[in-house]
N, C-alpha and C positions, 0 to 999 in steps of 0.2 A: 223685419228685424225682431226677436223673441225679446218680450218684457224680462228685462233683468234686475228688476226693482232697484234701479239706481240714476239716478241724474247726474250727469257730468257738475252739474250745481245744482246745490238744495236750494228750493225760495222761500225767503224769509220775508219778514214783513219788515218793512222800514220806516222809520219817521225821521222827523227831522232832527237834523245832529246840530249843537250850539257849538258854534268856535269863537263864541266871546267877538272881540272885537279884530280876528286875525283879516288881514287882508284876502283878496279871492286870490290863490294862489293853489298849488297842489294839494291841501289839505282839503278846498273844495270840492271834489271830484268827490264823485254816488261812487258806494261800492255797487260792485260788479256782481255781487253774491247776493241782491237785496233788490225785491219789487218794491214799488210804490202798491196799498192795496187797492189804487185805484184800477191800475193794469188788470189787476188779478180779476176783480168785477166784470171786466168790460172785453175781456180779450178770452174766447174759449181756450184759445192755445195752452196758454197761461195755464188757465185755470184748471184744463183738464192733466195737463205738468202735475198742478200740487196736488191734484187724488192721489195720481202716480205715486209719485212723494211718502205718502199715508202708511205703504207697503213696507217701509221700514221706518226706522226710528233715529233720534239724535244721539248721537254718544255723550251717554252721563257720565261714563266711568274706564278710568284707566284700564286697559289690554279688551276693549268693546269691538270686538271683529279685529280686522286688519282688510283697508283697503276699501271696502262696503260697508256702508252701515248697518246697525244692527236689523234685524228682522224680527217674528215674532217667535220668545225662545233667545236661549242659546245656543243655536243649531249652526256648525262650524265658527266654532270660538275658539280661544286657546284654551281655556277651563273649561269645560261643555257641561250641561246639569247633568249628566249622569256622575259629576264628580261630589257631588251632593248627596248622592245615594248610597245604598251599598253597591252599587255594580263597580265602580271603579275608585281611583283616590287620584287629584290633582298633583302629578310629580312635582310639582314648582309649587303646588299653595296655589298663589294666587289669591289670597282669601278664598279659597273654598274647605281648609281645614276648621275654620274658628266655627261652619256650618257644620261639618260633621261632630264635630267635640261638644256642640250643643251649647258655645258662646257668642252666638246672634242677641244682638240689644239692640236697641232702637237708634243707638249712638253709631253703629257697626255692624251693619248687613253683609260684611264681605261684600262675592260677588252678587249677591243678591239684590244690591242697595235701590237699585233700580227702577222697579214693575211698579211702583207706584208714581212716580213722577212721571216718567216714560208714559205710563197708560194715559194718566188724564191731561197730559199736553198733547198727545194723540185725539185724546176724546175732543177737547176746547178745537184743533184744527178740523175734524170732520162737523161738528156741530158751525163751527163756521164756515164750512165748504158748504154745507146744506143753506145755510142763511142764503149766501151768494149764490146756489143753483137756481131757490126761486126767481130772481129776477134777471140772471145772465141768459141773453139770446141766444139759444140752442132749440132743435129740435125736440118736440115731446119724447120720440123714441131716446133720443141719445141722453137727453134728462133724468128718464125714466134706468136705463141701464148706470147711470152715475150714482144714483142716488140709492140704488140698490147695494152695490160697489162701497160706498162712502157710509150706508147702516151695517154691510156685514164687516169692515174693517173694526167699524167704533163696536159692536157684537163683539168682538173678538178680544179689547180690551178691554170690555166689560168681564167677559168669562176669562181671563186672565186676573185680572183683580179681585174676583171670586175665588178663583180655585189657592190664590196665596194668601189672602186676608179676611176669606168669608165674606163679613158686613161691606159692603159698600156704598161711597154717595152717590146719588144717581145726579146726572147734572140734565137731564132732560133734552133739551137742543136750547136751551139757554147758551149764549155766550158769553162766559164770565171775564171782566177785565178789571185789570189792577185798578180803578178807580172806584168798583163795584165795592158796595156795604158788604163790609167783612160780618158785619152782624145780620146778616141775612138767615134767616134760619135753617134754611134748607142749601145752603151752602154748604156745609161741614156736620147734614146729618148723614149719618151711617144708617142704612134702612135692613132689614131682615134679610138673609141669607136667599129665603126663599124669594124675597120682593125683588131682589138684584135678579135672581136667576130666571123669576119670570116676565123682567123685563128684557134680558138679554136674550132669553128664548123666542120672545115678540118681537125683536129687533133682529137675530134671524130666521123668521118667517118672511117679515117684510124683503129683506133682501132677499132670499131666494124667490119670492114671487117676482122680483124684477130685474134677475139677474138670467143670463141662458146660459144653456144645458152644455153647450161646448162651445171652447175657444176656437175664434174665425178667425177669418182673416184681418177682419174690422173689428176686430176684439181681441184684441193682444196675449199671445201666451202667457199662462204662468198668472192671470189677473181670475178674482175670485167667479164661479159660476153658483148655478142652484144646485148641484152636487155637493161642492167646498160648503155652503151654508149650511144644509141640511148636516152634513156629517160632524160640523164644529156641534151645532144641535143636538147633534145625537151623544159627542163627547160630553155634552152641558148636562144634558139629561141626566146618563148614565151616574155622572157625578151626585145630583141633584136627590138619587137613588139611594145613595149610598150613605153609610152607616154617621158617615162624621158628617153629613150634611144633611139628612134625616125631613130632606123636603119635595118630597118628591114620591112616585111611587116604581116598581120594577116595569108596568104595565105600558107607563108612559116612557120609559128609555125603548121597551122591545117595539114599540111603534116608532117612534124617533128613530132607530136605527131600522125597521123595516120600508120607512122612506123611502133612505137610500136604496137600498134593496133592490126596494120597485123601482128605480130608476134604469134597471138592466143594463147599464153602462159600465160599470165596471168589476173588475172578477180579481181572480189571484194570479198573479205575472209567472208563468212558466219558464221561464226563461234563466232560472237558477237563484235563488235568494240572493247570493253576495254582486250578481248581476242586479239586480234589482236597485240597488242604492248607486251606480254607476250612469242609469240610463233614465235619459229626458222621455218624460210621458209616456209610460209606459199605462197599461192598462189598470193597472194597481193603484198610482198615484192618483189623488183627489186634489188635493191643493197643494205645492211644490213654490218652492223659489229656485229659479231656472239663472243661472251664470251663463256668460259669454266671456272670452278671452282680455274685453277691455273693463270687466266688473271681478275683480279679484275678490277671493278672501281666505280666508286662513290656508295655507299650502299646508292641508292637512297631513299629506303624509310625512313631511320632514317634521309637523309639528305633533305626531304620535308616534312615530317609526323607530325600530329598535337603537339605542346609540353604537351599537357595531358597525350599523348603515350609513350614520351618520345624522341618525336622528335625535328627536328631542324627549322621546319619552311621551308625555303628555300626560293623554287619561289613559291610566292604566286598568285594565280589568281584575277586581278582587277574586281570590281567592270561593269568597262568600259567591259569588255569581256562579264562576265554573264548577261550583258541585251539582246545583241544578240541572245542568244539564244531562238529560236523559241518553241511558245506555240505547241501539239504534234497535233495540227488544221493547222500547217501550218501557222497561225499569228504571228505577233508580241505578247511580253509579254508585256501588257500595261492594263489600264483599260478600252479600248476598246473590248477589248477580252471575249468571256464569259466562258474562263476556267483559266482566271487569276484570282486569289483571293491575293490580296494585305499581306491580315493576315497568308498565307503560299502563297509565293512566288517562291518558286520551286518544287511545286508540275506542274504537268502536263507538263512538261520540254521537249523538244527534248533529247531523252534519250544519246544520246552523251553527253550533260550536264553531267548528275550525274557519266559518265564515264570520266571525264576529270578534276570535280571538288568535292573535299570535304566542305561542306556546313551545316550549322548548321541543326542536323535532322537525316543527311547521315547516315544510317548503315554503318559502319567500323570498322573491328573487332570483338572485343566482348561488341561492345559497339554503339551509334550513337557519332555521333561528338557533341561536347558542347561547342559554339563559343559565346554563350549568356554570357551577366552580369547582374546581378550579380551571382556567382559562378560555372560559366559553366568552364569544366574540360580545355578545350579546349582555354581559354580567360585568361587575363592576372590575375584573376584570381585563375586558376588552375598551377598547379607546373611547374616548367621548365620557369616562365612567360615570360623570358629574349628573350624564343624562338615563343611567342604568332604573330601570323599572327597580320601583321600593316591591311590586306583586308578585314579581317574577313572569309576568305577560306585560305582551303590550296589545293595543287595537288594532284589529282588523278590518270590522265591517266600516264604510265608508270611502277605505283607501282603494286609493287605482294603480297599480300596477306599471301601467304604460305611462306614468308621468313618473317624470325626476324627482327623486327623493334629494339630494344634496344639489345645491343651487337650482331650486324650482323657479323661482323667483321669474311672475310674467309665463311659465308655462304648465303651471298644475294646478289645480284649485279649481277645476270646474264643474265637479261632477252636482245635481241639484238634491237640494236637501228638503223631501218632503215632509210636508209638516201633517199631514193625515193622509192615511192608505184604506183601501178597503179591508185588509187583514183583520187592520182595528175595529171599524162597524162589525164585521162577521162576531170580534168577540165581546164586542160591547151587546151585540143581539144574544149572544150565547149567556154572556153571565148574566143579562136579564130575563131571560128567557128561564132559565134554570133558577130564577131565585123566586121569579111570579108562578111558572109550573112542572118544573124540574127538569132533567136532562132528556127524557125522551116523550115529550107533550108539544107536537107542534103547535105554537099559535094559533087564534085565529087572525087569519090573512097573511100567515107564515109559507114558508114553503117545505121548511125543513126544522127540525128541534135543536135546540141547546148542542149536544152532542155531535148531530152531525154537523152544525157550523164551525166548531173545531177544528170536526177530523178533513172538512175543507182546506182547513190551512195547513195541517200535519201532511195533508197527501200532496201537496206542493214537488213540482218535477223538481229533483236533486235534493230535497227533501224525504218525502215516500216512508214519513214514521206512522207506526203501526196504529190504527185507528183505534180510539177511543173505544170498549166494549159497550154494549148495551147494557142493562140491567146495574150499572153504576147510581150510587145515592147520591142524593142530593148535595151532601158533604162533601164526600169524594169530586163530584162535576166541580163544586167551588174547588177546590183544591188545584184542582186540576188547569180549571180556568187561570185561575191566578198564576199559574207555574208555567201555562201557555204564553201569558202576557209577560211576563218576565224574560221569555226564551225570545218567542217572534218579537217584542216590541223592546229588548235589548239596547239601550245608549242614545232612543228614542225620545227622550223627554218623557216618559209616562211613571218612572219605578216612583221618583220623587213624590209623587201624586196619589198612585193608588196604592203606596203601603200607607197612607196620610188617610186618604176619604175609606180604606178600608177597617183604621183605627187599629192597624196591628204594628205603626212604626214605635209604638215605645219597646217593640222586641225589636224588630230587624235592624233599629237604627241605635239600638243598645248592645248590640252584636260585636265583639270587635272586629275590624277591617283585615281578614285576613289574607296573606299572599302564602308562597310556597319558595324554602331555601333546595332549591336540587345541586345532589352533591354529584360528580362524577366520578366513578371507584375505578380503580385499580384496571379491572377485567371488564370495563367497557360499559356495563349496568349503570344505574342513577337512583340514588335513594332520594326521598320525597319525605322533607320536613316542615311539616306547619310553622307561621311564625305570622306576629302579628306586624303589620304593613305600617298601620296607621292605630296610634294609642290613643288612650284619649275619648275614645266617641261616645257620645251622650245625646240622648231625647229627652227633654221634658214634655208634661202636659201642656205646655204651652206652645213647645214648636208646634204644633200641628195645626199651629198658623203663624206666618211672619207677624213681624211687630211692625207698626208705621213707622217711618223716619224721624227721628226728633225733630228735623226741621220742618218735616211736614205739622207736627201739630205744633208747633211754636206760629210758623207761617197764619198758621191760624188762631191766632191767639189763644190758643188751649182749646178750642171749643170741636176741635175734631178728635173724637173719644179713640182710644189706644187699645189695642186687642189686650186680651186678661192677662195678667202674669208678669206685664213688662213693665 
């Protein structure tokens, strides 16, 4: 049966519950949802359950998945983090507007509220899983691959706690418990950016030396290997590189990403890009959370699909995103260009375009998309209006076709939402490759340079855009790079991040949110008017890192320090 990171029952730990002086009667009775942690010690079954467990998360916060619990990310949610960026705007809120207007408080994280609780009651459960491996009777082999498994999870919320609040506490493999001295001092210290990262970076090493190369058959799909490690690594580094985190060097991400490399395992999935996010383990995917029929979650496509369909809208794609995208010459879409035509605007598209965005024209379904006014099915309009895209798009990449858009409900939702590809390595090697020796200086112990790990992903079958030249600067390759990662790694959880560690989001996130009114004239044509989507948007110097929860540092009686500004 394929790991689908979910238990029919989570296991909690239990103790004993007081009912005063009630008689033994039905109020007696264990729940059903709750070990004793003596079970959990003494019984492998058990025990190897709550690793399982590890792979997702507890729901802290209203509209947290549907059906599954959360995993790592907002990766098939109903607000998804690309709603936080500029790529798209949450049709509903949701709290993810109060994050783009730039009124995040420590009071009010939206959907954000999260990654900090979430991380270190993940962290406290693997650090206790570790306690109880030393002494539960299992095999060395099978010890050895747990413990590998249970450092690259706790890794992974380390670099997650990183990448949104910088300083971190490090809690070592102590396990801290509510009777534990709050005055402890290394409880609620925040240590250096760098000190977090080069402990999370040694945290996966360890697990990739103890983890293997591919899922068996006694190793459950979809459960982390020494690939998955390496490449979270190699995302750590890259980060660690870079200009808002300033700890690190270029030298040490093109190695970290040449790891994976060397692993010869995995390449670029031929098979068509918008194919690519539809199919389980493909050669592309590094680490993935894999659905089965009885682990629901979001039915995404009723919960982004145009309201003509009968959909909800969702996250819609801005304006700001679909200029990016490259004419299939390799130019910019401008009227410079001579295959841009103003009066059809997404014709001759970088074909990841039309695989990423639903845009007025699109074939979809049994029908093209009708985003026009007056009477396009698609616009406020057509029925459902309540659910009409504020962009004038709605999302493409993700959705599957062959499942029920109106009443999915139990049969759509399952395609697996990878959480690292090789695409990413190739450009995490590229922009450090080009920033340590520029775009055409292979490595040493490279195979290929900055430039051509690119144009690896641009020659992509049903992609096939036109290769990067040679003799390109250094500026240009970042440019470029950057404009790469934006297109291929599209709704992926990455824009939030690297407009953040590149230190350019006080533009792009002071930009307004813009969409497109298209008019339908008289003689059949469509005129195309800017308009802003979403007002309001604002960056300070201080997002470029979340703020702690107030209750986190009250929990602590003040003594856990608060990022600047808040």
């Amino acid at each position: 049966m394929k790991y689908n990171h979910k238990l029919s029952v989570l296991i909690l730990f239990a103790g004993a519950l007081a009912l005063g002086s009630c008689k033994k009667d039905f109020l007696d009775t264990k729940a059903t949802d709750r070990i004793p942690a003596s079970t959990l010690q003494t019984d492998t079954a058990v025990f190897e359950a709550f690793v399982l467990n590890e792979y997702i998360g507890a729901r802290l916060q209203n509209k947290e998945a549907d059906g599954s619990n959360p995993g790592f990310g907002r990766g098939f949610e109903y607000s998804m983090w690309c709603s936080v960026s500029d790529e798209a705007i949450y049709n509903n809120d949701d709290d993810t507007w109060l994050v783009q207007r730039g009124q995040l408080a420590p009071e009010n994280l939206g959907a954000l509220g999260v990654i900090w609780g979430r991380s270190y009651r993940s962290i406290r459960e693997c650090n206790y899983a570790l306690s109880v491996l030393a002494n539960i009777s299992m095999s060395a082999a099978r010890k050895s691959l747990l413990e590998g498994e249970i450092k690259f999870i706790r890794a992974f919320r380390y670099l997650d706690l990183i990448r949104n609040y910088g300083r971190v506490v490090l809690m070592g493999d102590k396990v801290y418990n509510l009777t534990d001295n709050l005055q402890d001092p290394f409880l609620f210290k925040r240590v250096s950016i760098k000190e977090g990262i080069d402990y999370a970076v040694a945290q996966f090493d360890q697990a990739a030396a103890k983890l293997p190369l591919d899922n068996s058959s006694n190793w459950e799909l979809g459960r982390a290997t020494k690939g998955a490690a390496l490449a979270l690594k190699s995302r750590l580094i890259l980060y660690a590189a870079s200009p808002l985190y300033n700890s690190g060097t270029w030298q040490a991400a093109v190695d970290a990403a040449q790891q994976v490399i060397a692993l010869n395992k995995y390449g670029i999935f031929q098979g068509g890009y918008g194919n690519l996010f539809l199919t389980n383990q493909t050669n592309e995917a590094i680490f993935e959370r894999l659905f089965t029929k009885n682990a629901n979650h979001v039915h995404l496509e009723i919960a982004n699909g145009p309201n003509g369909y009968g959909g909800w809208a969702g996250n819609t794609p801005s304006q700001n995103l679909v200029d990016v995208y490259q004419m299939t010459n390799g130019l910019p879409a401008n009227s410079s260009n001579p295959l841009y035509n103003p009066a059809t605007p997404y014709a001759n598209r970088d074909p990841r375009f039309a695989a990423t965005v639903l845009y007025n024209g699109a074939s979809y379904r049994e029908r093209n998309v009708e985003t026009f006014i007056p009477g396009g099915k698609d616009s406020k309009d057509g029925s459902d209006n309540w659910n009409t895209t504020k962009t004038g798009y709605y999302l493409k990449k993700f959705m599957n076709d062959a499942y029920p858009l109106q009443n999915p409900w139990g049969n759509a939702g399952f395609q697996p939402w990878i959480y690292i590809r090789y695409a990413e390595i190739l450009l995490n090697f590229a922009e450090a490759a080009n920033e340590a020796y520029g775009p055409d200086a292979v490595p040493s112990g490279a195979s290929y340079t900055a430039r051509q790990a690119v144009n690896m992903i641009r020659a992509r079958q049903g992609v096939n855009m036109p290769a990067i030249a040679s003799g390109i600067s250094q500026t240009d390759m970042r440019t470029a790079i950057r404009l790469e990662r934006q297109v291929e790694l599209a709704f992926e959880e990455h824009r939030f991040y690297d407009v953040r560690r590149w230190k350019i989001a006080d533009v792009t996130e002071n930009l307004p949110m813009r969409g497109v009114i298209i008019t339908k004239n008289t003689d059949g044509t469509f005129t195309y008017t800017s308009k802003v989507a979403l007002d309001g948007r604002k960056f300070e110097t201080k997002h470029y890192w979340l703020p702690i929860p107030r209750a986190e540092i009250l929990a602590s009686n003040n003594q856990l320090e608060q990022n600047p500004g808040y």
